[in-house]
C-alpha positions as CSV (number, residue, x, y, z in Angstrom):
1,X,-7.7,-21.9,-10.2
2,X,-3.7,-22.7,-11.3
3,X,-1.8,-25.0,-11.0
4,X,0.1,-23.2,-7.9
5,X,-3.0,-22.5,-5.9
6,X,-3.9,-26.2,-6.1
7,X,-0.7,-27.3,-4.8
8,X,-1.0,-25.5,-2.0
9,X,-4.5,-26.3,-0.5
10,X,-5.1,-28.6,1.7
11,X,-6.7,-31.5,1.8
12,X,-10.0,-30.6,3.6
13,X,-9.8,-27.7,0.9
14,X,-9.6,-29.9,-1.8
15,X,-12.2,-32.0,-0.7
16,X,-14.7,-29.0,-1.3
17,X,-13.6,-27.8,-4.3
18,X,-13.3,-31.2,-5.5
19,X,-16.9,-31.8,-3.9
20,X,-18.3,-28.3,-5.3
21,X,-17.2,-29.0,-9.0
22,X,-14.8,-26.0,-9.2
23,X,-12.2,-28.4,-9.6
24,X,-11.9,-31.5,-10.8
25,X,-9.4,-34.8,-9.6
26,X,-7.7,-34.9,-12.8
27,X,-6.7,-30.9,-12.3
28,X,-5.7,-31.5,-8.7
29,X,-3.8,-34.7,-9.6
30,X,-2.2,-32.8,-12.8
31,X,-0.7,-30.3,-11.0
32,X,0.5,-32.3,-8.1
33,X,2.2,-33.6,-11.5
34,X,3.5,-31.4,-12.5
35,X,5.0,-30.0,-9.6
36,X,7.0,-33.5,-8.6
37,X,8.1,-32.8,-12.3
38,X,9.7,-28.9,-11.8
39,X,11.3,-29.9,-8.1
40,X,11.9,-33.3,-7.1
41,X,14.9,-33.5,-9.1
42,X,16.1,-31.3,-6.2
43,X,13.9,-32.9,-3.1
44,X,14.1,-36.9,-4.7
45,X,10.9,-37.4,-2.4
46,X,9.9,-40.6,-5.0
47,X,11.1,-43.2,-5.7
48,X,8.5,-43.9,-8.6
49,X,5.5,-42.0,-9.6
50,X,2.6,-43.6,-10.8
51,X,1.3,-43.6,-14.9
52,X,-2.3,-44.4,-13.8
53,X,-2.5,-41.5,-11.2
54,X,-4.0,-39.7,-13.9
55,X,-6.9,-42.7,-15.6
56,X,-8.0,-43.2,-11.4
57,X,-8.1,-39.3,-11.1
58,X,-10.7,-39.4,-14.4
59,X,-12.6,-42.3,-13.3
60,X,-13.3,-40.5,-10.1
61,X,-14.6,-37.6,-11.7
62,X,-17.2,-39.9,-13.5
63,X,-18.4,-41.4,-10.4
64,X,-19.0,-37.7,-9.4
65,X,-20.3,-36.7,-12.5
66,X,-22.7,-39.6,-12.9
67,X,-24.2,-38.1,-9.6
68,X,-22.4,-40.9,-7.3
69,X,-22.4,-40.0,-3.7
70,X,-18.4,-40.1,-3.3
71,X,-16.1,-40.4,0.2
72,X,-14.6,-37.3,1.5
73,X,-11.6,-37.4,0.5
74,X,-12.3,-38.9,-3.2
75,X,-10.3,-37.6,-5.9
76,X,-7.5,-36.3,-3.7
77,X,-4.1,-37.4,-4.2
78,X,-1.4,-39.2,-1.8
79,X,2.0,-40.3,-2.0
80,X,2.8,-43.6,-0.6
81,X,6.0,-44.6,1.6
82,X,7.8,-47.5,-0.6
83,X,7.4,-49.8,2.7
84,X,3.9,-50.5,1.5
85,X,3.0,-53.2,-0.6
86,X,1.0,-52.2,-4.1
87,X,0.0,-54.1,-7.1
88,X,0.6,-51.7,-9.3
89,X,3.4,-50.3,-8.6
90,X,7.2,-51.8,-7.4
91,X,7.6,-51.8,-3.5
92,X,11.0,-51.7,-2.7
93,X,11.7,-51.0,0.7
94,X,14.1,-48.4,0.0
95,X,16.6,-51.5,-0.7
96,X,18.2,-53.0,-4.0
97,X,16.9,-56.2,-2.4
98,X,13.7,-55.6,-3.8
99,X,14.3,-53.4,-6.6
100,X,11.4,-53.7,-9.2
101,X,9.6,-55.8,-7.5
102,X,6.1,-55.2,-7.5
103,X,3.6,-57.4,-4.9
104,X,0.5,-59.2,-6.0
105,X,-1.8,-57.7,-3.3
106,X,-2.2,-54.1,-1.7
107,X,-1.2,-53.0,1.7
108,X,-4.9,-53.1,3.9
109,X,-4.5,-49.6,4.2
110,X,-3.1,-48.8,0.4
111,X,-6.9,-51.0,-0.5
112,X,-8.5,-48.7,2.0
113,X,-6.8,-45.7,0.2
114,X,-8.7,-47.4,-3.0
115,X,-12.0,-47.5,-1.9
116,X,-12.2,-44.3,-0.4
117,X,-11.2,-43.1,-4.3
118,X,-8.2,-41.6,-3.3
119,X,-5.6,-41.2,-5.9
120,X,-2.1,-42.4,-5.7
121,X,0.8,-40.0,-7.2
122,X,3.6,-42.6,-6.7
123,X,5.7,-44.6,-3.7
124,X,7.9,-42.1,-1.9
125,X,11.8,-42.7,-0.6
126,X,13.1,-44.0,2.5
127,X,15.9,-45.5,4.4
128,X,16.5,-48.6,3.7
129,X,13.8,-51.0,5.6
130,X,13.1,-48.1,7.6
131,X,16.5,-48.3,9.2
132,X,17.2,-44.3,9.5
133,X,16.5,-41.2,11.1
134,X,17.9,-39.2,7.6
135,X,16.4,-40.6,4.4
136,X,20.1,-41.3,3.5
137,X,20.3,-44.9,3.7
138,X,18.0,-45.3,0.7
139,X,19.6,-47.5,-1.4
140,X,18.1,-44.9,-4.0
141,X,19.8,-42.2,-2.9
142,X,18.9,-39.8,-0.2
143,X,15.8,-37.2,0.0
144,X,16.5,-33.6,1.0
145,X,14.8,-31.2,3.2
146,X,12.6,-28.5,1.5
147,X,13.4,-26.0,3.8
148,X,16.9,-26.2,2.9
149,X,17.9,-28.7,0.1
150,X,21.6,-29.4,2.3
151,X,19.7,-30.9,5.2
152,X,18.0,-34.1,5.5
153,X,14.2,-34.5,5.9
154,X,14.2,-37.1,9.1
155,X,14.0,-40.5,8.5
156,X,13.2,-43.2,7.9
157,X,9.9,-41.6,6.4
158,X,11.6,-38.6,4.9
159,X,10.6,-38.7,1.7
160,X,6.6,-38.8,2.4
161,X,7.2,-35.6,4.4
162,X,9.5,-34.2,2.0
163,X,6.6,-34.5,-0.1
164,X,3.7,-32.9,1.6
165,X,6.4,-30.0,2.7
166,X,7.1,-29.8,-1.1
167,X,3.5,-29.4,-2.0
168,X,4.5,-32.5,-3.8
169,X,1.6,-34.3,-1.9
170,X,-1.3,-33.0,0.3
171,X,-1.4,-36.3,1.8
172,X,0.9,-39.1,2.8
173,X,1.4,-42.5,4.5
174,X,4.2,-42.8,6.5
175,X,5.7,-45.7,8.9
176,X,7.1,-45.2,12.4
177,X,8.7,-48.0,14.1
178,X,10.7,-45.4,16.4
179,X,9.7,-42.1,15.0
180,X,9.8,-42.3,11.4
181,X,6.7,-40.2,10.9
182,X,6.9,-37.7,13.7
183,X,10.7,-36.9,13.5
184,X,10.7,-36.4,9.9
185,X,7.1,-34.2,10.2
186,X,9.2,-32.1,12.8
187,X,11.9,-31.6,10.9
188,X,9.8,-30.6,7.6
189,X,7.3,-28.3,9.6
190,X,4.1,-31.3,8.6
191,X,2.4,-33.2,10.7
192,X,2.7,-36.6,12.0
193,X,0.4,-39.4,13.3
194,X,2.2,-42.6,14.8
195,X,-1.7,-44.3,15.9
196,X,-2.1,-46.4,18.5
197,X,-0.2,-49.7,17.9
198,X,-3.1,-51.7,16.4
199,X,-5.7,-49.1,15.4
200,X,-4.1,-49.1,11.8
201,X,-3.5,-52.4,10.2
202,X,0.2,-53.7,8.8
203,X,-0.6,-55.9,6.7
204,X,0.9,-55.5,3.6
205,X,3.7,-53.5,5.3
206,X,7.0,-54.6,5.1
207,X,8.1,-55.5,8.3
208,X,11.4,-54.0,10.1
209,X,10.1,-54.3,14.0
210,X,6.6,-56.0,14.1
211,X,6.2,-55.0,17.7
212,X,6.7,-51.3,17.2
213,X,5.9,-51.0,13.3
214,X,2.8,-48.5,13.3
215,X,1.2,-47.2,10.1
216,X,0.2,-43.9,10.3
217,X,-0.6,-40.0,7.9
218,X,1.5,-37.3,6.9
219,X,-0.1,-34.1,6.4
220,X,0.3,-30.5,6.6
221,X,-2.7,-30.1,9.1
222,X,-4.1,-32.1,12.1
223,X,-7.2,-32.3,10.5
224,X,-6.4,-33.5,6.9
225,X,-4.5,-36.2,9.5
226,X,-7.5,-36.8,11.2
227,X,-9.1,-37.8,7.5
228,X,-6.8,-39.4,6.4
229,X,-6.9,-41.8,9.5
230,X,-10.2,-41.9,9.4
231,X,-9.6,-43.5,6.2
232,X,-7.2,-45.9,6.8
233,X,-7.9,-47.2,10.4
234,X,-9.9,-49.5,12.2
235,X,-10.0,-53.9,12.3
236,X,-8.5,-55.9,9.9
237,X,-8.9,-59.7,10.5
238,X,-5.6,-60.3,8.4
239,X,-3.5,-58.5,11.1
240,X,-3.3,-60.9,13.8
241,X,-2.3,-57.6,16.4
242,X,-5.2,-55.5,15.0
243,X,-7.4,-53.6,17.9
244,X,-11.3,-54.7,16.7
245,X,-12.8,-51.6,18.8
246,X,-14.9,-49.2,16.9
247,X,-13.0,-46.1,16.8
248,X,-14.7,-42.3,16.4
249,X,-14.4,-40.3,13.5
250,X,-10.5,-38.5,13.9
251,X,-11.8,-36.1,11.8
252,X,-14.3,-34.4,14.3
253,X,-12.0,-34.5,17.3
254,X,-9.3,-32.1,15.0
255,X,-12.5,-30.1,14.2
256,X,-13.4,-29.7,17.9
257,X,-9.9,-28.6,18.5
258,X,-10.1,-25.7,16.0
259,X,-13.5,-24.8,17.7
260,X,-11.6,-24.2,20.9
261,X,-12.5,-27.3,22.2
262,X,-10.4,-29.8,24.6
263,X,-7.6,-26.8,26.7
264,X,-9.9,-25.3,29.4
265,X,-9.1,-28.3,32.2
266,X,-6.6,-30.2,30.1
267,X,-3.2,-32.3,32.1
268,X,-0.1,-31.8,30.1
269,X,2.6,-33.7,31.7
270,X,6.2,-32.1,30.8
271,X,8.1,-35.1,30.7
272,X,11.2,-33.9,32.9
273,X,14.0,-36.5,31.0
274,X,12.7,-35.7,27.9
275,X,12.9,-31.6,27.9
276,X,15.2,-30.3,30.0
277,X,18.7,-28.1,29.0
278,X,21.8,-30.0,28.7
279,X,20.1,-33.4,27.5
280,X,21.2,-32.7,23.8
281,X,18.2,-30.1,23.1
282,X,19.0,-27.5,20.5
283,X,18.1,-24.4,22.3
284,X,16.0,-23.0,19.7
285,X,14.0,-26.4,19.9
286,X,13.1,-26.0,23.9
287,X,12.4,-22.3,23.6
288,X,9.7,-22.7,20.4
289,X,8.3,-26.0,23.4
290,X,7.9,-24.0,26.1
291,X,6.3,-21.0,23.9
292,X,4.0,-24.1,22.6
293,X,2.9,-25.0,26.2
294,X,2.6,-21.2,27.3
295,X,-0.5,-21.0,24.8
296,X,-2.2,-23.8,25.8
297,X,-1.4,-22.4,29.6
298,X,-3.2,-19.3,29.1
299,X,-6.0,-21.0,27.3
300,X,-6.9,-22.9,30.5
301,X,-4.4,-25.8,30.2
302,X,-2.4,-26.8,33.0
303,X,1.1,-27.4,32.8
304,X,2.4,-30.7,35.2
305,X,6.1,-32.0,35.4
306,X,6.2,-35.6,35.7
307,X,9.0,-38.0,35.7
308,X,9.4,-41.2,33.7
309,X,12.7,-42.4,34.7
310,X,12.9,-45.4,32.6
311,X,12.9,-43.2,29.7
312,X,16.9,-43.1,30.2
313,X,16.7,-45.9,28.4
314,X,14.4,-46.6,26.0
315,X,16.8,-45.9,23.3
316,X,19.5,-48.3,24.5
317,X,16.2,-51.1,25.2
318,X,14.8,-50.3,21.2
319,X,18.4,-51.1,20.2
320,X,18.5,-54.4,21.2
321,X,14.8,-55.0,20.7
322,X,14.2,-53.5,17.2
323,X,17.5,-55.6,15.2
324,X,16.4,-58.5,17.0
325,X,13.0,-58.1,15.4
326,X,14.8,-56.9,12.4
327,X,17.3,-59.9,12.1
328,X,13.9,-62.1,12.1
329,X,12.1,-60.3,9.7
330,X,14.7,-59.8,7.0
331,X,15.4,-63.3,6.8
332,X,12.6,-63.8,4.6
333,X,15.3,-62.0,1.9
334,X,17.2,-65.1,0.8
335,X,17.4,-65.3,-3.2
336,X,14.9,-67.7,-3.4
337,X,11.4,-66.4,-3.2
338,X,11.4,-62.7,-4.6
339,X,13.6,-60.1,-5.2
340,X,17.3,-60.0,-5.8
341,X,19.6,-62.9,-6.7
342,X,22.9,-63.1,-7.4
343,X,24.0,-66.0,-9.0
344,X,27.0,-68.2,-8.0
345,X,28.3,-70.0,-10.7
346,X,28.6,-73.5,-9.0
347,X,27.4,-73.0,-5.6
348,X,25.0,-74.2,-3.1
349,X,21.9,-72.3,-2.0
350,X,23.6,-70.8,0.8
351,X,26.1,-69.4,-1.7
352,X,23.8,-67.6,-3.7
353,X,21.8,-66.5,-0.5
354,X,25.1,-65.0,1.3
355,X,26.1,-63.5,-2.1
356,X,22.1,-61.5,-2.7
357,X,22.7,-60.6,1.0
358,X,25.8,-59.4,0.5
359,X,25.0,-57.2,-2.5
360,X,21.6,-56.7,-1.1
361,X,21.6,-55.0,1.6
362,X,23.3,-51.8,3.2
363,X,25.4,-51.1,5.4
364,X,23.0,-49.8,8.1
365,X,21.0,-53.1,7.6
366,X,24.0,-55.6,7.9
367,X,25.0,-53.7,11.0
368,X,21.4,-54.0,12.6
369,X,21.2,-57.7,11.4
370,X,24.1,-58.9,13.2
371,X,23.2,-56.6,16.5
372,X,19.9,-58.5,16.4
373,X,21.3,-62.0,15.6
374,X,23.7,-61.4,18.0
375,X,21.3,-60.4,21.1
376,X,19.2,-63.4,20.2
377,X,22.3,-65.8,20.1
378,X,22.3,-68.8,22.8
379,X,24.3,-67.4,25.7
380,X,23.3,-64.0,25.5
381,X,19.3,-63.8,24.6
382,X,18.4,-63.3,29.0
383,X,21.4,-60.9,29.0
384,X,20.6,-58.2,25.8
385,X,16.7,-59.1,24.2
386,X,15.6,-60.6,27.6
387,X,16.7,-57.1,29.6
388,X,15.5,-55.1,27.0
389,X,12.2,-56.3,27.5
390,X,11.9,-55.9,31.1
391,X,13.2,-52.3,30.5
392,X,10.3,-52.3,28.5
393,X,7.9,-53.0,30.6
394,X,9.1,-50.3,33.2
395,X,8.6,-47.7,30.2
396,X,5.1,-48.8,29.9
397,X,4.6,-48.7,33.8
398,X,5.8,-45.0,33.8
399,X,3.4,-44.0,31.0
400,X,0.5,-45.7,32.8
401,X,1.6,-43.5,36.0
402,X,2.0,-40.4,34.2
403,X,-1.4,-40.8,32.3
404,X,-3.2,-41.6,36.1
405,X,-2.0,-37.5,36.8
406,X,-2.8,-36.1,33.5
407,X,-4.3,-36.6,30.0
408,X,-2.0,-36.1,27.3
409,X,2.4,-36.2,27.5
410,X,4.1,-33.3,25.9
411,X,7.8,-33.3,24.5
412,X,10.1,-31.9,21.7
413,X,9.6,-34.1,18.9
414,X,13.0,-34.4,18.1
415,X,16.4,-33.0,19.7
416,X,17.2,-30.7,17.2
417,X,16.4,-29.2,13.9
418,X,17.1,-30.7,10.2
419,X,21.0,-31.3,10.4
420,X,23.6,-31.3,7.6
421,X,23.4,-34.0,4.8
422,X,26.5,-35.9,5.9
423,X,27.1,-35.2,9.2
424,X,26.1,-38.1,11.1
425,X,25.9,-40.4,8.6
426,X,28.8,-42.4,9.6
427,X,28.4,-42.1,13.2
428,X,25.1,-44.6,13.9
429,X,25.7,-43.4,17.7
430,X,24.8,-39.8,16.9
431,X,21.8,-40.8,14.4
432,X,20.2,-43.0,16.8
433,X,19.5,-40.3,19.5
434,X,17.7,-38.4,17.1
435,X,14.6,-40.3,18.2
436,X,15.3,-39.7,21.7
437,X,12.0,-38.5,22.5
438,X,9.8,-41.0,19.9
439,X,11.0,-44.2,20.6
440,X,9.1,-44.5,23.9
441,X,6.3,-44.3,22.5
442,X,6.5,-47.0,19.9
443,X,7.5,-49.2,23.0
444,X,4.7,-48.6,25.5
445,X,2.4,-49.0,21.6
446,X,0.5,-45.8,22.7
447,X,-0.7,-43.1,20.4
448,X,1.9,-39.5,19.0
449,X,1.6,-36.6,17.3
450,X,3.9,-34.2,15.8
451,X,2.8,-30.8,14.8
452,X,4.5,-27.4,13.8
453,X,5.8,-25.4,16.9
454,X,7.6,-22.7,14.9
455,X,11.1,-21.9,13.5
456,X,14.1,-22.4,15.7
457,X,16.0,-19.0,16.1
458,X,19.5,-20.4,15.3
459,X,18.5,-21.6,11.7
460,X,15.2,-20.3,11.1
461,X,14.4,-24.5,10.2
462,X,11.0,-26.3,11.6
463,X,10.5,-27.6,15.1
464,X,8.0,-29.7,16.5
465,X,6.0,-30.4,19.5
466,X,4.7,-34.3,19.9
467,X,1.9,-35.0,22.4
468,X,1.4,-38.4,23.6
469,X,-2.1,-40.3,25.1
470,X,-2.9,-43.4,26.5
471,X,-3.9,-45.9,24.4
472,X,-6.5,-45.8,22.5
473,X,-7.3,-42.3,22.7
474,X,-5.9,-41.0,19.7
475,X,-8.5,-38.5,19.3
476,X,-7.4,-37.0,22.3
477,X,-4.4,-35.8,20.3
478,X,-5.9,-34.9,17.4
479,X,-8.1,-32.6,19.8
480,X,-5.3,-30.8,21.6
481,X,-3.5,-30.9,18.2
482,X,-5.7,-29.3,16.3
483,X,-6.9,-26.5,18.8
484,X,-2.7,-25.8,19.3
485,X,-2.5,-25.6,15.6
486,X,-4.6,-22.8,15.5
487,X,-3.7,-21.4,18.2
488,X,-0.1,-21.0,16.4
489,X,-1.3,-19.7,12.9
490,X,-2.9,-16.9,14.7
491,X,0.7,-16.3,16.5
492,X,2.5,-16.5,12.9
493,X,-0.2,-15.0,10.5
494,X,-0.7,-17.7,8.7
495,X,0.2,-22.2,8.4
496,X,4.4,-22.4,9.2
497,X,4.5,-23.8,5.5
498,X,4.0,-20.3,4.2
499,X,6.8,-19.1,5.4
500,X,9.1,-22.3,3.8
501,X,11.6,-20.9,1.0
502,X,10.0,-21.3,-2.5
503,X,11.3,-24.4,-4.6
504,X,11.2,-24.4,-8.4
């Protein structure tokens, strides 16, 4: 099989070729390779690729060899979003605060990665501390979308689905404090996973908002999602917010779906504020939704408005929640630990700590720290972080009464498709309501996908549909995902991928 072939396959499909013997890891890993070699001078989706991708690749082939019964997924490569900590490679953050710094421990779920023999390729770009919606405010530079290399791949995870839309990856582990892997899957035509919060340790993620960070996959199908989560959920007695429930296998709900399994009967609630004309929706973005929903319509599905009025403001409450969180977090960065210092010829700590700052950190960072330092100031803490809150609790009230009339939440993953490189970069307003229809989610902590819904008509780019569920059913969604997926393919002849422009 070449080189090309194997790029393309998924990675269920590489599983049983890998599994079969008609391929081996180091041949799958190779040409992942060698394709990050022949386009990601164009895409930038890494911000370091790993020299012992190829020595874990052989090793696993060994273990098969030697007649070692192996995990599903072993010898299959993934690409790892730089906001998770590994030993053997540097974990920057996206920032020059950390640049070259490499941790002395793994990430729980980078160790889980490990054990399951999968193979890492290398740590993939991203804003910087997760603070984007565009991959541009990598301190690295920014990623662009393979669909069309002017536009941005979504952020702040858009260079792990940059990757997997490259064939740069089959697999990928993304982070989504208010989006970051469903808007950036939507935008790429991959799929996205934000799990419930808790199902999928953070340890050994660097933190931006540690009430709404969620680890979670990027893939090009709901089902190689559903293995990949398999994989990399479930306790972890090192994260204090960890869920210790035993969890099914992710895996079988997405293969359920493709059976047909999960429409005939199903509750999708059409959130009204969230999908309606005139509320900043591309055109081409609601008509590719409502096609989405008249599938699962006519395969039994019922189709229910419901309101969530507190919605309105979920962006304005994550505003003042996430900097806060962020202000707290990123004070760990102070010259005298790890990472970045600048010295001060002369001066006191606090010098040297406001001069690493200074050069440290961007421009999107500094802006968020001081809007977080600020709303937790004395004076104005009840007024800003203390409102926020109660706004957040109304958002999680209106999921619980939209979930007591139906099963799974359906929106637009993101307002529009991939936009210019550029455009909004210097107009935070305008990025920020790009996640408009994620950011809820991360609030209330329950469970979203993002999968494929087609090509908007204006710009023949990727759009998205997300489904949300109450917590703890995530494989609900993988369920309704998968058997929507399919659903699709049949519609377009074939995975949306295949119809991406060719790079290389």
């Amino acid at each position: 099989m070449s080189a090309a072939e194997l790029v393309t396959k998924t990675a269920a499909e590489l599983s049983g070729l890998l599994a079969s013997g008609e391929v081996s890891s180091v041949e799958a890993t190779q040409a992942h390779l060698d394709r990050i070699a022949a386009v990601d001078g164009d895409v930038h989706a890494y911000l370091h690729v790993n020299s012992a991708a190829l020595d874990t690749a052989r090793a696993i082939d060994e273990r098969r060899t030697a007649g070692e019964t192996l995990p599903a997924l072993a010898g299959v490569p993934v690409a790892i979003k730089d906001v998770l900590c590994t030993i053997d490679m540097p974990s920057t953050s996206g920032s020059k605060i950390l640049e070259g710094w490499v941790p002395p421990y793994d990430a729980t779920v980078v160790a889980r990665l490990r054990a399951s023999g999968l193979v890492p390729l290398g740590k993939t770009n991203m804003d910087e501390f997760a603070m984007g919606s565009s991959t541009e405010h990598s301190a690295y530079g920014p990623t662009r979308n393979p669909w069309d290399l002017t536009r941005i791949p979504g952020g702040s995870g858009g260079g792990s689905a940059a990757a997997v839309s490259a064939f740069e990856a089959p697999l990928a582990l993304g982070s989504d404090t208010g989006g970051s892997i469903r808007q950036p899957a939507a935008v790429t035509g991959s799929v996205g996973m934000k799990p419930t919060y808790g199902g999928v340790s953070r340890y050994g993620a660097i933190a931006l908002a540690s009430s709404l960070d969620q680890v979670g996959p990027v893939t090009r199908t709901v089902l190689d999602a559903g293995l990949l989560h398999d994989v990399i959920g479930g306790h972890d007695p090192r994260d204090s917010t960890s869920i210790p429930d035993a969890w099914p296998s992710f895996a079988d709900a997405a293969r359920a779906g493709l059976r047909g399994e999960g429409l005939k009967g199903l509750r999708v609630g059409v959130v009204s504020e969230l999908s309606q004309e005139g509320q900043g929706f591309q055109p081409g973005v609601l008509q590719r939704f409502r096609e989405s929903l008249a599938l699962l319509e006519a395969q039994g599905a019922e189709i229910v408005e419901v309101s969530a009025p507190s919605f309105e403001y979920a962006i304005a409450a994550y505003y003042l929640i996430l900097p806060a969180e962020a202000s707290s977090n990123l004070a760990k960065f102070d010259s005298v630990r790890f990472g970045l210092r600048v010295d001060v010829p002369g001066g006191t700590v606090e010098d040297v700590m406001a001069a690493t700052r200074e050069q440290g950190f961007g421009p999107e960072v500094k802006r968020r720290i001081i809007l977080g330092t600020y709303a937790l100031s004395a004076g104005y803490y009840d007024a800003y972080y203390g409102s926020a809150q109660k706004v957040r609790t109304l958002i999680q009230r209106d999921f619980d009464a939209a979930f007591a009339k139906v099963d799974v939440l359906a929106t637009p993953s993101a307002p529009t498709t991939a936009f210019p490189l550029g455009s909004k970069v210097d107009d935070p307003l305008a990025m920020y309501l790009n996640d408009l229809t994620t950011i809820p989610a991360n609030l209330a902590g329950v469970p979203g996908i993002s999968i494929p819904a087609g090509l908007a008509p204006e710009d023949d780019l990727p759009v998205g549909i997300q489904f949300m569920a109450p917590v703890r059913e995530d494989a609900r969604l993988y369920t309704v995902g998968a058997a929507l997926e399919s659903l699709l393919e049949q519609e377009w002849g074939g995975p949306l991928l295949a119809k991406a422009p060719a790079l290389g």
